[in-house]
N, C-alpha and C positions, 0 to 999 in steps of 0.2 A: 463523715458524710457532708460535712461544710464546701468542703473545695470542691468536689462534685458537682453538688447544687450550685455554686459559685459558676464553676465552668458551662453550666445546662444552660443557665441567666444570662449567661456572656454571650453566648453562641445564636440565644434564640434574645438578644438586643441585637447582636450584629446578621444575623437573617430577617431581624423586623427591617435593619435601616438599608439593604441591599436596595431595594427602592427606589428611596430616597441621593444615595450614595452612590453606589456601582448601578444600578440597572439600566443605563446606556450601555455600557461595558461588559453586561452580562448577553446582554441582546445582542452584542457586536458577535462578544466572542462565538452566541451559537449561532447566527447567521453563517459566520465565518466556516466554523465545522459543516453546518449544514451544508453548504456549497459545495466544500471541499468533498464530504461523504455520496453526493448528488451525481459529481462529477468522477469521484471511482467507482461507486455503483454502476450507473452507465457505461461504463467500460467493461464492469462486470458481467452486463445482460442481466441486470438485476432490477427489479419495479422500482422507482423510488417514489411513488406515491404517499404511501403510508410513510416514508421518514421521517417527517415529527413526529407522528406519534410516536416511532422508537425512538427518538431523541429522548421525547419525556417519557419513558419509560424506563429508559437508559438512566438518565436524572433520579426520578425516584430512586431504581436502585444503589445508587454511587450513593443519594441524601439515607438511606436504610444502612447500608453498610458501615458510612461513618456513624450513625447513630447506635449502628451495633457494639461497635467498638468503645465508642464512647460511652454509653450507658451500662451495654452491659458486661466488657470486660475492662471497664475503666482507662483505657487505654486512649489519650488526644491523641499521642506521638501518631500511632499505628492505625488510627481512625485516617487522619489525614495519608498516611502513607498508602495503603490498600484505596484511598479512596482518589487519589492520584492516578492508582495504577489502575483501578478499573477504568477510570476515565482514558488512560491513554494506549491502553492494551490492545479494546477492539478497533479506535481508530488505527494505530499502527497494524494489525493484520488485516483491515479491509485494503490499506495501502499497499501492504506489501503482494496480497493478492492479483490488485491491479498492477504490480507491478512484473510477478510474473507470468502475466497474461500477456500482456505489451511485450514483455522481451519471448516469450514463446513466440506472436504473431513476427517479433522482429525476424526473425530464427525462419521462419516459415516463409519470410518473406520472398527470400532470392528462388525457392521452388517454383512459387508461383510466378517468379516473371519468368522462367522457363518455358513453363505450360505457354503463358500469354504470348511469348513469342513465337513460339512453335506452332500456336493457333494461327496467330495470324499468317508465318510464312505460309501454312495447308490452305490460304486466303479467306479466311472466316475476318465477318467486320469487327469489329471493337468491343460491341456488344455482345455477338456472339461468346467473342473468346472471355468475356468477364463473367459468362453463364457457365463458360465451362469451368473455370474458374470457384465459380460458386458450387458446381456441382463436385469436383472431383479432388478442391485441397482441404488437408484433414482441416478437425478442429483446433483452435478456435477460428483461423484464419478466415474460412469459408462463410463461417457468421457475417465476417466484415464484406464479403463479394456478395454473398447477398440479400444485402441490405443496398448496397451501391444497382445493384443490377435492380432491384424493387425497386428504389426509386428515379432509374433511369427511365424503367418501363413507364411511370408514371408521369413522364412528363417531362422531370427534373433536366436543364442541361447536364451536360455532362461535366464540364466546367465547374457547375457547383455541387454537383456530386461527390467529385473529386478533393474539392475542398474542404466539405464538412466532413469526409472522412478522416481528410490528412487531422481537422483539429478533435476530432473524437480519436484519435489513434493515438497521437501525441508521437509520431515515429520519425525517425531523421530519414530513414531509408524511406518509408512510402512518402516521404516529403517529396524525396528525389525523385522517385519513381510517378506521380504525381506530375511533377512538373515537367518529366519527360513527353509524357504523355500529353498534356496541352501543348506543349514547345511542338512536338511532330505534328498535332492536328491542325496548327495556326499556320506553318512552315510549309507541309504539305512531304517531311523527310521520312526516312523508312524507320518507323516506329520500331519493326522488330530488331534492329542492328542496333539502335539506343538500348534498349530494353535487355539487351542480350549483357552488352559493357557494363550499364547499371546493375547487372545481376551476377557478372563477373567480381565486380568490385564489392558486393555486398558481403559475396562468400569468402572472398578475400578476410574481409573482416571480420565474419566469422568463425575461419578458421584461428585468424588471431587472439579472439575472444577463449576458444575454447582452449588456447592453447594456455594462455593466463590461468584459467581455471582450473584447468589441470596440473598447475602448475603451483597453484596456493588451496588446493584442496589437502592437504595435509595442514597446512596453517589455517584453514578456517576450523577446522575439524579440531583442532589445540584450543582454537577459541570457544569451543562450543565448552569442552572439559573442561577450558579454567573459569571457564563461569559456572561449571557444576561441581568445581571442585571446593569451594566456602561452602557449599549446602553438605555436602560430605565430612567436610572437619568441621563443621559444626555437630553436627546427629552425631560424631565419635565421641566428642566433647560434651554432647549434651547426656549422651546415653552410655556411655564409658568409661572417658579420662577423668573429668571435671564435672558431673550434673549438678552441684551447688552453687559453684560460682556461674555456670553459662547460664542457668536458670535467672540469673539477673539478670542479663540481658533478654527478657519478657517482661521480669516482675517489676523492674528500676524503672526511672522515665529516664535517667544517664546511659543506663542500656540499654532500652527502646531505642532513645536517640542513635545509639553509635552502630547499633545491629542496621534500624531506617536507613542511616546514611551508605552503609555496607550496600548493603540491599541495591539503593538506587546507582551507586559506582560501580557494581557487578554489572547490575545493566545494561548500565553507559557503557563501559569497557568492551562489553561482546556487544552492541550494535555498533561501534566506531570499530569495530575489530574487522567486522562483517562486512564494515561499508567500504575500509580501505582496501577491501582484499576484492573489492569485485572488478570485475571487467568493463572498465569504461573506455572505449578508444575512440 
């Protein structure tokens, strides 16, 4: 019971001197999350009002979790390791969320400048064709036309319309298409002949895109199994081959450690496995 108490005394000296010591550092680092979850949120069409308070919410529970671990099934190794991963779990899926939201609207994108061209050769204004826009391209795209056509109606140039979309979108393509669109209204050129090329060239790219993907969809699909394949020979090993010696790697803090570290390189492996095999052109 010594070393327990030793490590509870340790834990709760270096959470007394976090204050004193890190809490610059502490305050950076959740500013920094804050921001960062603020700015996929909003991408997400998500409130981010309330965000601190699931921040500290969030906190509590990662501070509970480790405590669980540590208190009640004795466990530092795997207190810190679960308490790592909650902390980086839900940021990484709010991210990957907004990420495939952005490459959805990408995907959407070269439709709608069809539409927009087509509007306008029938001669409807710019407005016009950004209403129809809003009206008739699916989700999520159509969110983003109207919010642009709301705050055109309200006043907004279209100029800076334009702009805050392009940096709430984070998109290479509506950058282009963006700047198409100012370049023809300053110029005085035919908007729909630009808008057509730019919409040529988008598809281009996404045919390329999909063709990648179909192309290492067997290879990501390998990567998904050999990152469930150690949870698999483990449970054979734990419930089969070997349940004495695997059972140390729970009960030992050498096999905490070496299963932890398992654990965290399984991960690594299939999100760099995931990342090299996307489609980026």
């Amino acid at each position: 019971m010594e070393i327990p108490l030793l490590t509870s005394v340790l834990i709760g000296l270096s959470c007394a001197l976090v204050p004193l010591t890190g809490g610059d550092l502490f305050h950076w680092a959740l500013g920094f999350v804050e921001d960062d979850l603020r700015e996929k949120l909003r991408r997400l069409r998500v409130d981010t009002r309330p965000l601190h308070g699931w921040l500290i919410v969030w906190l509590v529970a990662v501070g509970l979790v480790f405590l669980g671990f540590l208190l009640v099934l004795d466990s530092a190794v795997f207190a810190i390791l679960f308490s790592v991963l909650l902390i980086a779990v839900p940021w990484y899926v709010v991210r990957r969320l907004a990420e495939q939201r952005r490459q959805k609207i990408e995907d959407q994108l070269a439709d709608a400048m069809v539409t927009l061209s087509s509007a306008i050769k029938a001669g409807l204004s710019l407005g016009q064709s950004l209403e129809i826009l809003a009206e008739q391209c699916p989700h999520p795209i159509n969110q983003e036309f109207r919010q642009m056509v709301g705050e055109y109606q309200m006043g907004q140039p279209l100029d800076r319309v334009l702009e805050d979309t392009r940096i709430r979108l984070k998109s290479e393509n509506f950058a282009l298409f963006a700047a198409a669109m100012q370049a023809s209204r300053e110029s005085g050129g035919r908007l729909n002949e630009t808008v057509d090329r730019i919409a040529h060239s988008v598809l281009e790219l996404q045919r390329l895109e999909r063709k990648i993907m179909t192309e290492t969809a067997q290879a990501r699909t390998s990567g998904l199994y050999m990152a469930l394949a150690p949870v698999a020979v483990l449970a054979m090993y734990y419930f089969v081959l070997d349940p004495e010696n695997t059972e140390k790697l729970f009960t030992t803090v050498p096999g905490q450690l070496i299963l932890s570290l398992a654990i965290v390189l399984d991960i690594a492996a299939y999100v760099w496995s995931q990342y090299i095999l996307s489609a980026d052109i």
